[in-house]
BADOMAR-828417 format. One record per residue: x negated, y, z of N, C-alpha, C in turn; residue number from 1. Coordinates in pm, 1 decimal, always signed. Atoms other than C-alpha are relative to their C-alpha. Example, Ala and Ser with C-alpha at 12.3 -4.5 7.8 and 13.67 -1.06 7.14 Angstrom:
ATOM     n.xx     n.yy     n.zz    ca.xx    ca.yy    ca.zz     c.xx     c.yy     c.zz   i
ATOM    -89.0   -119.0     +0.0  -1230.0   -450.0   +780.0    -90.0   +120.0     +0.0   1
ATOM    +82.0   -119.0     -6.0  -1367.0   -106.0   +714.0    +77.0   +109.0    +73.0   2
END
This chain:
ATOM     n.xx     n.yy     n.zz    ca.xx    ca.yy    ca.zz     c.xx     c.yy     c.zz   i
ATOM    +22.2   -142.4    -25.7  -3952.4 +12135.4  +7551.6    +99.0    +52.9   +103.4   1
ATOM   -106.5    -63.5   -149.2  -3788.0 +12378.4  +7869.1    +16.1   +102.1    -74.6   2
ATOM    -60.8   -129.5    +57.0  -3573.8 +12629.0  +7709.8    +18.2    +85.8   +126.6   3
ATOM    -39.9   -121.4   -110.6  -3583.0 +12902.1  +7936.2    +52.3   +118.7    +24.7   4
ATOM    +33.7   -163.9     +2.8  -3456.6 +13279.4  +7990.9    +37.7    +41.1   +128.4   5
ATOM    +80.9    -27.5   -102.3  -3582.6 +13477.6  +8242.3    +84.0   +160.2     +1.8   6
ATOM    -88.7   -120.7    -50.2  -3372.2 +13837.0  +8354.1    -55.0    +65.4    +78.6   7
ATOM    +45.1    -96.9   -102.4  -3508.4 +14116.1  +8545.7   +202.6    +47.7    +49.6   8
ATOM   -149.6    -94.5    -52.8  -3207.6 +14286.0  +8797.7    +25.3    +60.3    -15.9   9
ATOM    -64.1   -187.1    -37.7  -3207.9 +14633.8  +8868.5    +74.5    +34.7   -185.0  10
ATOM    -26.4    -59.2    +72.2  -3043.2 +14775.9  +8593.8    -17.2    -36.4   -135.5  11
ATOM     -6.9    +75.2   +121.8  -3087.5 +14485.1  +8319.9   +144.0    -42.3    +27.7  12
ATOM   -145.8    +78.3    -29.5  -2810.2 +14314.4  +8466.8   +137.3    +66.1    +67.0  13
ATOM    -80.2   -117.2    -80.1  -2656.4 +14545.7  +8713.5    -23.3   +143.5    -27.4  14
ATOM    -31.6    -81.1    +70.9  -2525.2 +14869.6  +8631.7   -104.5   +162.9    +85.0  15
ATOM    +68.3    -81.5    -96.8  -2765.3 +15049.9  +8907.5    -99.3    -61.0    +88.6  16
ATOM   +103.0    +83.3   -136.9  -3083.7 +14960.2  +9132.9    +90.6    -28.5   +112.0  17
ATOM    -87.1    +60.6   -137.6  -2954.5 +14741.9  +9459.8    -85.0    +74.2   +115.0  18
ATOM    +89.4    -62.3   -110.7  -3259.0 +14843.3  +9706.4   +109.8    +68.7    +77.3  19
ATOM   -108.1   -151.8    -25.4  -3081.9 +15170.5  +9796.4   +139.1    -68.3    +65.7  20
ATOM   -146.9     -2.5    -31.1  -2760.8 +15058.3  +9804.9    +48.5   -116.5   +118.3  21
ATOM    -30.0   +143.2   -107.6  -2812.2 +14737.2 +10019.3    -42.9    +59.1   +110.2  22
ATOM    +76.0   -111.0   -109.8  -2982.1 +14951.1 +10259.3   +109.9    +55.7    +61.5  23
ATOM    -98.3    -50.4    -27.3  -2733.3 +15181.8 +10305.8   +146.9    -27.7    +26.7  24
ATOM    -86.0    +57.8    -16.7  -2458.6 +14957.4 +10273.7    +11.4    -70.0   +128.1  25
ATOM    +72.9    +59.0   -163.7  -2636.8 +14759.0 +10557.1    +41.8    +87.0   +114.4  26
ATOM    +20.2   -110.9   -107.9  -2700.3 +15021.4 +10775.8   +166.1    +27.6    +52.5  27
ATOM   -159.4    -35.7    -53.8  -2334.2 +15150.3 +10758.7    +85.0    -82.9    +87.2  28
ATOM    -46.7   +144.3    -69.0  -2195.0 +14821.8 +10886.2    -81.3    -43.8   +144.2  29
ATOM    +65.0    +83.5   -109.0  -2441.4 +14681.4 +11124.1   -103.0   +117.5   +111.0  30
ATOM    +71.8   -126.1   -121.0  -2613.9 +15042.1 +11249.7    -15.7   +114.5    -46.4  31
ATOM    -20.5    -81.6    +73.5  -2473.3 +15308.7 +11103.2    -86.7   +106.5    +56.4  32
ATOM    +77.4    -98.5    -31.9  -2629.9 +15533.7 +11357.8   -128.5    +41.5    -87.0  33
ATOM   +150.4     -1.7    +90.1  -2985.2 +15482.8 +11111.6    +52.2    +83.6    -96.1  34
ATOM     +7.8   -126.6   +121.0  -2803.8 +15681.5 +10833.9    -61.0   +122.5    +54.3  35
ATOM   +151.5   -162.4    -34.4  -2959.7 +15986.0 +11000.2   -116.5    +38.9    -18.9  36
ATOM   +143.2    +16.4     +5.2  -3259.0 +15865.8 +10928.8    -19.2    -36.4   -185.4  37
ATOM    +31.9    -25.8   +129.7  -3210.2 +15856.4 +10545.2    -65.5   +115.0    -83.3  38
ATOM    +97.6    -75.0    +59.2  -3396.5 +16206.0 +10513.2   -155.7    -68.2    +25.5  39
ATOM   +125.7    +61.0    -15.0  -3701.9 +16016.2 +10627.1    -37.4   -119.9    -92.1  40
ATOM     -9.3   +113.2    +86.9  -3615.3 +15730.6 +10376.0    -80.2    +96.8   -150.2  41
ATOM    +43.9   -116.6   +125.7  -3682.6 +16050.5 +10105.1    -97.5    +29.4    +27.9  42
ATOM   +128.7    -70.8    -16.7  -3954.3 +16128.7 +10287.1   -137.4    -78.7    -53.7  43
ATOM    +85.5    +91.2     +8.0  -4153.7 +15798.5 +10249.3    +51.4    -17.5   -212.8  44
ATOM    +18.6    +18.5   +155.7  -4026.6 +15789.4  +9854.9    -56.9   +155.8    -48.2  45
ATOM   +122.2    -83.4    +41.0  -4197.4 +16089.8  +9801.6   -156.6     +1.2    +17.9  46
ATOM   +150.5    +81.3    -50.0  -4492.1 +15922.7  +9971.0   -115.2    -36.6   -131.1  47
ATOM    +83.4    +75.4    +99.4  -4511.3 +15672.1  +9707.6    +10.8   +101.4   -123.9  48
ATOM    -20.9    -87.2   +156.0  -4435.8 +15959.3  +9426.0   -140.4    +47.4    -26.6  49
ATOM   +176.4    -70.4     -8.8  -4779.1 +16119.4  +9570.5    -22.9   -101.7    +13.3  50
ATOM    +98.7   +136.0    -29.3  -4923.0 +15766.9  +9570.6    -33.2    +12.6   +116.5  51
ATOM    +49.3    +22.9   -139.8  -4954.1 +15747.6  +9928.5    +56.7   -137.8    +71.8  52
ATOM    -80.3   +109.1    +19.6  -4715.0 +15428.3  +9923.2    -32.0    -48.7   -121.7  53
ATOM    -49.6    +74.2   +125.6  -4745.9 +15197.5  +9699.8   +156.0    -55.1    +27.7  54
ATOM   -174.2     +6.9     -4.9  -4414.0 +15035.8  +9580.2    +38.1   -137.3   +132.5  55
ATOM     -8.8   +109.3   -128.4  -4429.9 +14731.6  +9862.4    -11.2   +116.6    +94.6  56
ATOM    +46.5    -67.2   -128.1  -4525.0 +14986.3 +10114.0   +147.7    +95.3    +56.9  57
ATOM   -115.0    -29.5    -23.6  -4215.8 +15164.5 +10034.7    +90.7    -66.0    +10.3  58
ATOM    -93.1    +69.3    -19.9  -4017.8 +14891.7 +10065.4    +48.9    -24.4   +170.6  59
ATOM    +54.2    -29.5   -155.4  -4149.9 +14824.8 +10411.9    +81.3    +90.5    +93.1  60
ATOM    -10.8   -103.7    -66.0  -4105.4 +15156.0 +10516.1   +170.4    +62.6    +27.4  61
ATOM   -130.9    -40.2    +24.8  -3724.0 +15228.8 +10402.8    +30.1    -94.0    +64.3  62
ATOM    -37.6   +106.1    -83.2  -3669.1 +14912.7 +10560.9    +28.3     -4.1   +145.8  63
ATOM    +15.5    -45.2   -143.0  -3764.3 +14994.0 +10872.2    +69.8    +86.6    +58.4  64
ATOM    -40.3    -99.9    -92.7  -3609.8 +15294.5 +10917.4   +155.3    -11.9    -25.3  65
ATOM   -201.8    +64.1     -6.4  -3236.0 +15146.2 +10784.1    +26.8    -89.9    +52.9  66
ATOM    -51.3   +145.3     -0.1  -3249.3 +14800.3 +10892.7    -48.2     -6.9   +181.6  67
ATOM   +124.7    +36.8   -134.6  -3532.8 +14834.5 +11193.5   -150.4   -100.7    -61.1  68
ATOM   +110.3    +65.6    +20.6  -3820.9 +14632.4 +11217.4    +48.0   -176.7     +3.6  69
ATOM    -42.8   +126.4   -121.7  -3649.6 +14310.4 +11356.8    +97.1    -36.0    -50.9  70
ATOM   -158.8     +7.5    +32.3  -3326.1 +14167.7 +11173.0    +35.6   -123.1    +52.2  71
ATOM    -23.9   +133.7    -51.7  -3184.8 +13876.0 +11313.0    +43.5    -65.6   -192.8  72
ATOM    -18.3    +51.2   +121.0  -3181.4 +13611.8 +10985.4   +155.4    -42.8    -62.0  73
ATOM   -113.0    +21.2    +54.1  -2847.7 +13544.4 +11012.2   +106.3   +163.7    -47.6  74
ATOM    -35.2   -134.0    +65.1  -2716.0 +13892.8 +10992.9    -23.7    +50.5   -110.1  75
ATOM    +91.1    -54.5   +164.5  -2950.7 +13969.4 +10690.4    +66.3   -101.6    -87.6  76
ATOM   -139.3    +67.8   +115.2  -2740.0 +13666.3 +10514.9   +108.6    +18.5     -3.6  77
ATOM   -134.8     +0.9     -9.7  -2428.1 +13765.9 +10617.5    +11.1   +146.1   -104.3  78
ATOM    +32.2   -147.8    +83.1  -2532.7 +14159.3 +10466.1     +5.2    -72.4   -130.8  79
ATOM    +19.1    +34.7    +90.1  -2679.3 +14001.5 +10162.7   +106.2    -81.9    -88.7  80
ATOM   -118.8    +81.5    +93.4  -2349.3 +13753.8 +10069.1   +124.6   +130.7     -5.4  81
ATOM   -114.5    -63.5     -3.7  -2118.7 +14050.3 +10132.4    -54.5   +161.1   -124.5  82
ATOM    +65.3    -47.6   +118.9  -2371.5 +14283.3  +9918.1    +29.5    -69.2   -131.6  83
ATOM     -0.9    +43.1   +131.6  -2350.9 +14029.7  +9648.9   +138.8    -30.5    -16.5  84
ATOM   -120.7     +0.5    +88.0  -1993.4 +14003.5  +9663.6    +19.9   +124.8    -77.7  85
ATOM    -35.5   -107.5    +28.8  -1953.0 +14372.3  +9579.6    -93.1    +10.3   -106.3  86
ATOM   +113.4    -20.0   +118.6  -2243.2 +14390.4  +9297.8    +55.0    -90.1    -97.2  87
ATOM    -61.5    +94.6   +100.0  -2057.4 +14075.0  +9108.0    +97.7    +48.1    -20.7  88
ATOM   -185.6    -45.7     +7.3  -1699.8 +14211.5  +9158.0     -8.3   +154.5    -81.8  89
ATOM    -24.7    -88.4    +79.9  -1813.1 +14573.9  +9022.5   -124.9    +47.3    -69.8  90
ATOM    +84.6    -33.3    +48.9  -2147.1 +14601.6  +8919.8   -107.4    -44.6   -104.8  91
ATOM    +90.1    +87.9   +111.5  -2249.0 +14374.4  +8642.5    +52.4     +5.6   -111.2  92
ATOM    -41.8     +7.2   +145.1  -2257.2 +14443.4  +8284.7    +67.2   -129.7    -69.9  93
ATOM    -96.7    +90.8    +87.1  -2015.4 +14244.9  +8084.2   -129.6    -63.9   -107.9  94
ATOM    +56.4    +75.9    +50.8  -2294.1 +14195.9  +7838.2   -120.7    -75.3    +72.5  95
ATOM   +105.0    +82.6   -108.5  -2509.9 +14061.2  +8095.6    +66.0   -134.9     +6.6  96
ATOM    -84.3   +122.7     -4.1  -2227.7 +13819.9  +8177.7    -19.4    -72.0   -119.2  97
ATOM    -37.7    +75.0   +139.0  -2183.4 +13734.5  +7816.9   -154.9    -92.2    -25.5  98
ATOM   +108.9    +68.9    +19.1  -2556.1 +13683.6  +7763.2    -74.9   -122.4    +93.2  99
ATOM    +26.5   +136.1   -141.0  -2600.1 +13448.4  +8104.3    +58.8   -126.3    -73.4 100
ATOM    -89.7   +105.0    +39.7  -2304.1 +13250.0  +7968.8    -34.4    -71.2   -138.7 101
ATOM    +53.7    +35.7   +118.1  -2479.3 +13213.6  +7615.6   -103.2    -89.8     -7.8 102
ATOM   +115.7   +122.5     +7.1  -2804.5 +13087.0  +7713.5    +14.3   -101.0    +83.2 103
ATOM    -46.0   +170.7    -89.8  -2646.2 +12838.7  +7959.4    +56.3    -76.2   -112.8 104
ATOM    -20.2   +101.2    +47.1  -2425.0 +12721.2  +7674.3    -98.9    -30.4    -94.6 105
ATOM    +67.5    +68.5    +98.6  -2721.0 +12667.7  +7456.4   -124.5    -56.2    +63.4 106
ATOM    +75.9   +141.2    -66.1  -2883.2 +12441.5  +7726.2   -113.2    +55.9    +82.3 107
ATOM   +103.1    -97.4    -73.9  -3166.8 +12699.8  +7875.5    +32.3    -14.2   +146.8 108
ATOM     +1.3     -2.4   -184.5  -3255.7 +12708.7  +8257.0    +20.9   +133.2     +9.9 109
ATOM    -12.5   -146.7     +3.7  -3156.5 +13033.8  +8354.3    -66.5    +69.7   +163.2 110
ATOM    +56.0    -87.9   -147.5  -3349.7 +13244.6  +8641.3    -45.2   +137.2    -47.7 111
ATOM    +14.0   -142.7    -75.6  -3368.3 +13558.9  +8787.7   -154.6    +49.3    +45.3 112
ATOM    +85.2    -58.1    -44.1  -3702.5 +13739.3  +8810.0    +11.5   +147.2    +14.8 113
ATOM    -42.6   -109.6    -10.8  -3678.5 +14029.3  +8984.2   -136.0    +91.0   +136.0 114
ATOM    +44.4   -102.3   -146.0  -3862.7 +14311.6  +9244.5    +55.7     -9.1   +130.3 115
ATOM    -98.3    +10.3   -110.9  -3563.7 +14300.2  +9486.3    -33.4   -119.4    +85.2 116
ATOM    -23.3   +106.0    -76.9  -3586.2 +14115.9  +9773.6    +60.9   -141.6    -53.0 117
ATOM    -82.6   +125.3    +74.0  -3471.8 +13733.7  +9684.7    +85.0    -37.9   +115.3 118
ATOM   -106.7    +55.0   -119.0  -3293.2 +13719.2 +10048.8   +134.9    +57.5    -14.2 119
ATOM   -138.7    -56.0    +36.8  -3022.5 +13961.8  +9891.5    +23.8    -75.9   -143.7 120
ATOM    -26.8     +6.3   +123.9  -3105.9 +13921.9  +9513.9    +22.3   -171.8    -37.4 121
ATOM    -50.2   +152.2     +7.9  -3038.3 +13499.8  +9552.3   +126.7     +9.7     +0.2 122
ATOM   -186.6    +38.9    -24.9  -2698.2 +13569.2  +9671.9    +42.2    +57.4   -130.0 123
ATOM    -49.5    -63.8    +73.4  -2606.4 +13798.5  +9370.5    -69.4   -128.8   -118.5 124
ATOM    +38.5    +81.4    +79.1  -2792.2 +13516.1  +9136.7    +85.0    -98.6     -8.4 125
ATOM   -115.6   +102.0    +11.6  -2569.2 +13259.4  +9260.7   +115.7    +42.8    -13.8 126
ATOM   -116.4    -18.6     +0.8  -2292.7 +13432.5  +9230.3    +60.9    -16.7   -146.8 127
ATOM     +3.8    -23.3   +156.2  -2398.4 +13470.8  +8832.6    -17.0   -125.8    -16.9 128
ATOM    +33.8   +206.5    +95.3  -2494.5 +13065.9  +8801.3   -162.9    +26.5    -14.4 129
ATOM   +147.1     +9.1    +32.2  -2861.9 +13125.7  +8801.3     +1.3   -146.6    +30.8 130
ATOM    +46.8   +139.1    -89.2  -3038.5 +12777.9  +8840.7   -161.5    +50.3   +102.8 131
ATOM   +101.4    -70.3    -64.5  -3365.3 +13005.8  +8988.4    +26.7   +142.8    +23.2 132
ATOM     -9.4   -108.9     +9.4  -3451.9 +13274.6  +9124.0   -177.1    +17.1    +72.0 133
ATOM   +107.1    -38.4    -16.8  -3809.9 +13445.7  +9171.1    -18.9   +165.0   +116.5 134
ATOM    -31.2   -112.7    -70.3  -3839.6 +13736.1  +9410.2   -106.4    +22.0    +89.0 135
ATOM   +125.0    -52.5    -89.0  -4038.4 +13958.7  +9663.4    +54.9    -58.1   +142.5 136
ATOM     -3.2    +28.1   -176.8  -4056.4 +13759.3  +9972.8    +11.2   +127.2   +109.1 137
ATOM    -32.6   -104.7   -129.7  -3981.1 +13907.3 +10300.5    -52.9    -55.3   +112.7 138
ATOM    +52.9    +32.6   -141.2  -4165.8 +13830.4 +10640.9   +124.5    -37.8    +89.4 139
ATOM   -110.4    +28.0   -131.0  -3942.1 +13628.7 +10897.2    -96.0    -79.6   +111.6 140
ATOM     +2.8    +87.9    -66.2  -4040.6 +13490.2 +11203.8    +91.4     -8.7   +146.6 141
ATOM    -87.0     +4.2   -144.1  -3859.3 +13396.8 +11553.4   +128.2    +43.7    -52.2 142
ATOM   -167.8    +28.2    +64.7  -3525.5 +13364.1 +11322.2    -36.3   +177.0    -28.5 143
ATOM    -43.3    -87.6    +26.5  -3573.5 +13715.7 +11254.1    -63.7    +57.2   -163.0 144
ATOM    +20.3    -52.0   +132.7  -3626.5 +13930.4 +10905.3   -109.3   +152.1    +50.1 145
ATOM    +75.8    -89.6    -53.3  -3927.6 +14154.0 +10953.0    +19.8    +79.8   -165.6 146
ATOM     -1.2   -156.4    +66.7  -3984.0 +14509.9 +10781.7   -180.6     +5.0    -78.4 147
ATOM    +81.6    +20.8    +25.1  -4257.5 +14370.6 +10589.6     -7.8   -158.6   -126.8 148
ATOM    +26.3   +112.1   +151.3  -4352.6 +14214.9 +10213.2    -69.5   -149.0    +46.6 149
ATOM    +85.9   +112.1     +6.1  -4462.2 +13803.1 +10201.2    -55.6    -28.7   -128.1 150
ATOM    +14.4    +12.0   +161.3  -4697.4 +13804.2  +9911.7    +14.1    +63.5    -32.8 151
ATOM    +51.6   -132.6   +128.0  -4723.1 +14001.6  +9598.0   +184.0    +40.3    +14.4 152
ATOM   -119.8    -64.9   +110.1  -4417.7 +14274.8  +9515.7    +32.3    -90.2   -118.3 153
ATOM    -72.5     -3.6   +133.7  -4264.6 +14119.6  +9219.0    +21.9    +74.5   -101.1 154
ATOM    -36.5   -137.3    +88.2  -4319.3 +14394.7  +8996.9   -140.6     -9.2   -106.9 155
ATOM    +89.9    -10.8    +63.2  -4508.0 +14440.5  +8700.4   -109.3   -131.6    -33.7 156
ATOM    +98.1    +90.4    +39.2  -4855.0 +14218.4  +8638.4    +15.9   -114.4    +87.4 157
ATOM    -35.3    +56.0   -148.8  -4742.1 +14068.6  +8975.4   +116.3   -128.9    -25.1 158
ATOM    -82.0    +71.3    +16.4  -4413.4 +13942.1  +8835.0    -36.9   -124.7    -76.5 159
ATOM    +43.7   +158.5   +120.6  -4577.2 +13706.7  +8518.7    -68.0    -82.4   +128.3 160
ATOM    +53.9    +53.7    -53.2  -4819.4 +13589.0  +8798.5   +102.5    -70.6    +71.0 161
ATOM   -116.9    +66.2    -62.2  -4503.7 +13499.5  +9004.9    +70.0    -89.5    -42.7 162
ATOM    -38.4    +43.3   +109.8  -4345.6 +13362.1  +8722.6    -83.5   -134.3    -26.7 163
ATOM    +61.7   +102.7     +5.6  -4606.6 +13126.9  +8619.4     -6.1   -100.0   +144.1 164
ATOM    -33.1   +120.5   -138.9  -4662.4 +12985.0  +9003.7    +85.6    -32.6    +10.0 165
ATOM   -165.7    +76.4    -11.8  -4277.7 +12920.8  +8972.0    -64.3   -114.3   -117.7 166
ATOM    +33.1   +127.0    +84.6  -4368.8 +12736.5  +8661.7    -64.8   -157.3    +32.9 167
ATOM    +75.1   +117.9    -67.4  -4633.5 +12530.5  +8809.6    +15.0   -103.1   +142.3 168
ATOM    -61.4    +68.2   -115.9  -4478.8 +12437.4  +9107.4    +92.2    -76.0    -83.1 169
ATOM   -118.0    +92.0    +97.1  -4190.3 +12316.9  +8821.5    -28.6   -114.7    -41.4 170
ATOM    +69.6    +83.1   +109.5  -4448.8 +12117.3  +8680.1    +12.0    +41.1   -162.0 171
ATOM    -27.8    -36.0   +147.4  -4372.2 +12314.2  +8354.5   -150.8    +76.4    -46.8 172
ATOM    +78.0    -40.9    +28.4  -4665.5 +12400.4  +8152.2    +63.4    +71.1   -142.6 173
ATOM    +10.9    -83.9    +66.7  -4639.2 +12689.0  +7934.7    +10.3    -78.0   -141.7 174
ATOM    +12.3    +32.9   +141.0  -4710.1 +12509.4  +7598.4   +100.6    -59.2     +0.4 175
ATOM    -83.1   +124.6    +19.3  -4420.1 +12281.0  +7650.7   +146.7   +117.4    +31.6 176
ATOM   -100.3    -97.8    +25.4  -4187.3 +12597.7  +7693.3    +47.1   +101.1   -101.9 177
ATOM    -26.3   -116.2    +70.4  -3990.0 +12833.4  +7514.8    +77.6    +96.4   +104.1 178
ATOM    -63.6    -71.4   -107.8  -3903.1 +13147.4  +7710.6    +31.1   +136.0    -67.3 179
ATOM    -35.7   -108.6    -10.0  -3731.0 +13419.6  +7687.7    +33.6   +126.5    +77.5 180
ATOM    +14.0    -65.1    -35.6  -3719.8 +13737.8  +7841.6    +98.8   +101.7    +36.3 181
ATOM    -91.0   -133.2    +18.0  -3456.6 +14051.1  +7889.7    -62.5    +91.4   +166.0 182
ATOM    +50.2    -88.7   -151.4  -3593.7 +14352.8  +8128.7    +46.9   +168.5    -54.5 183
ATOM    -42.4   -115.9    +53.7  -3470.9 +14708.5  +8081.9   -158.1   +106.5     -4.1 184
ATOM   +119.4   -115.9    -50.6  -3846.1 +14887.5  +8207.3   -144.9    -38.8    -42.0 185
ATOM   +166.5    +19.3    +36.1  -4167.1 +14925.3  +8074.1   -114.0    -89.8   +108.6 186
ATOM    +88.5    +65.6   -130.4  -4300.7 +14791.5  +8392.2    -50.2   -134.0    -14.0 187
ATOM     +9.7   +140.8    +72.2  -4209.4 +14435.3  +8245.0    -98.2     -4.0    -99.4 188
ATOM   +107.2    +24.1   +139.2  -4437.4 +14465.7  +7919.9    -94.9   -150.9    +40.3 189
ATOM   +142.0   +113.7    +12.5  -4686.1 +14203.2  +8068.9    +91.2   -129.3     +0.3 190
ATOM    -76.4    +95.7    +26.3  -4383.7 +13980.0  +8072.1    +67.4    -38.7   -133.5 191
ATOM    -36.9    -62.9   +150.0  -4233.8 +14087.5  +7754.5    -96.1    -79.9   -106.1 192
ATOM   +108.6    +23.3    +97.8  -4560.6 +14039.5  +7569.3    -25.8   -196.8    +34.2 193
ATOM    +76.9   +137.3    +36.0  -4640.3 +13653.0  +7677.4   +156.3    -50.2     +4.8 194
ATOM   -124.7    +81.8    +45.1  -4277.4 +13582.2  +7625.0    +20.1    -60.1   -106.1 195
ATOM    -82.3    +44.2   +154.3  -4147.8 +13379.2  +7321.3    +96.5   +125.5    -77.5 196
ATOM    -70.4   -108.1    +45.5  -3885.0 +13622.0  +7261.9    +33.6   +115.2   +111.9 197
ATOM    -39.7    -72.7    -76.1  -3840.3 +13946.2  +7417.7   +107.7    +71.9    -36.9 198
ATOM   -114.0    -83.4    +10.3  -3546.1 +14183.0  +7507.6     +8.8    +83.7    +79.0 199
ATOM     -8.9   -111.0   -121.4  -3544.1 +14508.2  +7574.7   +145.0    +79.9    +30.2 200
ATOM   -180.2     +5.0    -44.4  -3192.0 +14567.9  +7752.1     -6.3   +151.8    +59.2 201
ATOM    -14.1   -186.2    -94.0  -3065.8 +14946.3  +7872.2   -154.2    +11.6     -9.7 202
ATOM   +167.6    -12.8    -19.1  -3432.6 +15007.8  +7778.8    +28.3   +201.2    +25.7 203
ATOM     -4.6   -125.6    -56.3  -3525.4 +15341.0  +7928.6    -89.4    +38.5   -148.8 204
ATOM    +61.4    -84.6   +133.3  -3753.0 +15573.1  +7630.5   -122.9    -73.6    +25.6 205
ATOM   +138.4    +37.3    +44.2  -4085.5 +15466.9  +7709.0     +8.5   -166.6    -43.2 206
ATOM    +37.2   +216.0    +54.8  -3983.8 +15007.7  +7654.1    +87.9    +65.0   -149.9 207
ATOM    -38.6     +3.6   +141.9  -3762.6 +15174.1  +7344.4   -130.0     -3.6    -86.5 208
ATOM   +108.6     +3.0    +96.7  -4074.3 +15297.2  +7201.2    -85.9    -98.3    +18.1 209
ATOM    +60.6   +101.2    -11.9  -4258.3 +14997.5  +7331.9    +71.3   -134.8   -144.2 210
ATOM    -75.8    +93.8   +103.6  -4019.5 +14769.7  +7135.9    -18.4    +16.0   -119.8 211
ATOM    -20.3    -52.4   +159.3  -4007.4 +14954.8  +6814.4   -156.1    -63.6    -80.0 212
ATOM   +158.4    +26.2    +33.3  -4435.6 +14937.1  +6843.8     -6.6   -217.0    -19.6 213
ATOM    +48.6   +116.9     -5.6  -4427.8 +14554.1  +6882.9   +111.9    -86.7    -24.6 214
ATOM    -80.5    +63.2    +69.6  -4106.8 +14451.4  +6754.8    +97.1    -85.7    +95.7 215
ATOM   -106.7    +73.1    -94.9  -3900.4 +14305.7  +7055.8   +177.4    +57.4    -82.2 216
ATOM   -133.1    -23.4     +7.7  -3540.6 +14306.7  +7040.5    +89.8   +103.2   +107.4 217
ATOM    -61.3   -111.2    -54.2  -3358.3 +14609.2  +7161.3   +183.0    -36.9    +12.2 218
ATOM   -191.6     +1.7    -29.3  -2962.8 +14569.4  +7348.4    +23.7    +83.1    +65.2 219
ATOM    -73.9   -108.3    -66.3  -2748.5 +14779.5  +7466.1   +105.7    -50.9    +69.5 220
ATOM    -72.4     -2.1    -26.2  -2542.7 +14643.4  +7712.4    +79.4    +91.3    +36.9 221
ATOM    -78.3   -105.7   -100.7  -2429.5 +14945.9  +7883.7   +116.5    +85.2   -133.8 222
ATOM   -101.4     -9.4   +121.6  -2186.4 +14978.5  +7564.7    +61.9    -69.7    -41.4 223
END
């Protein structure tokens, strides 16, 4: 059998969504002039608030107007390892740590499924010991990092589907696993539910009451 557990980011593990902050962190460093252009970043998340964006579209779009259209690939790794130093050094729950370090010592593969980009959210994985990581591709070509999703968002019904093609590329078939789960957001449920065991971590009100209805396990790291 493949003992597995499986971690959402934003705010299971880390103490705040990255998006945002890698963005901006970016920008400041490599073209600060674009902060000016963070009322237009509000403009396009109100987009997707009126559904006029979906959540890839806004990714896209904020992208574009902090990063450009065009990143050279090595720059976008150099951002992304200096992002994930600063997210390991102050932004990761202790019981996150504790619980990484638990299901490694009790022999489990440990990966990262997440929404976030995997060209930032890898570096912050390795920094934790992941042995995987699952994530929303990003368009590169001609060495550069385009302003544009490869493949499904990572989010929601999207993520199990992601999830499983990781599997199957593993050669791991489902019956021959045990998996476990931790996600703080209702969004997860379709992961949650075909998990072995679930965990709902910093759960926001609507996965508390999800949990309570179907009996997952409720943590509180952020205490």
């Amino acid at each position: 059998m493949h003992a597995i557990a499986i971690y959402d980011l934003d705010k299971t593990i880390t103490y705040a969504p990255t998006w945002t902050s890698f963005l901006v962190s970016s920008a400041r460093r490599e073209m600060p002039w674009r902060l000016a252009l963070l009322p237009l970043a509000g403009v396009a998340t109100l987009g997707y608030a009126l559904k006029r964006l979906d959540r890839g579209g806004l990714k896209a779009a904020t992208q574009r107007l902090m990063l450009g259209n065009a990143w050279p690939e090595a720059r976008a790794a150099a951002a992304a390892a200096r992002f994930a130093d600063g997210v390991v050094a102050t932004g990761v729950y202790a019981g996150a740590r504790a619980a990484i370090a638990a299901d490694r010592a009790a022999g489990r593969r440990i990966v990262l499924a997440t929404a976030s980009y995997a060209f930032y959210a890898g570096a912050i994985a390795e920094r934790l010991g992941f042995d995987d990581v699952i994530g929303t591709g990003v368009t590169s070509d001609g060495g550069r990092v385009r302003a544009r999703i490869a493949g499904e968002n990572c989010y929601g019904p999207a993520k199990l589907r992601m999830i499983e093609a990781w599997m199957a590329e593993q050669g791991i078939a489902r019956e021959d696993a045990t998996i476990r789960f931790y996600s703080d957001h209702v969004s997860d449920a379709p992961t949650l539910e075909w998990a072995d065991e679930a965990f709902a971590v910093n759960a926001h009100a609507p996965l508390r009451v999800m949990a309570a209805l179907r009996g997952w396990t409720v943590v509180d790291w952020e205490r």
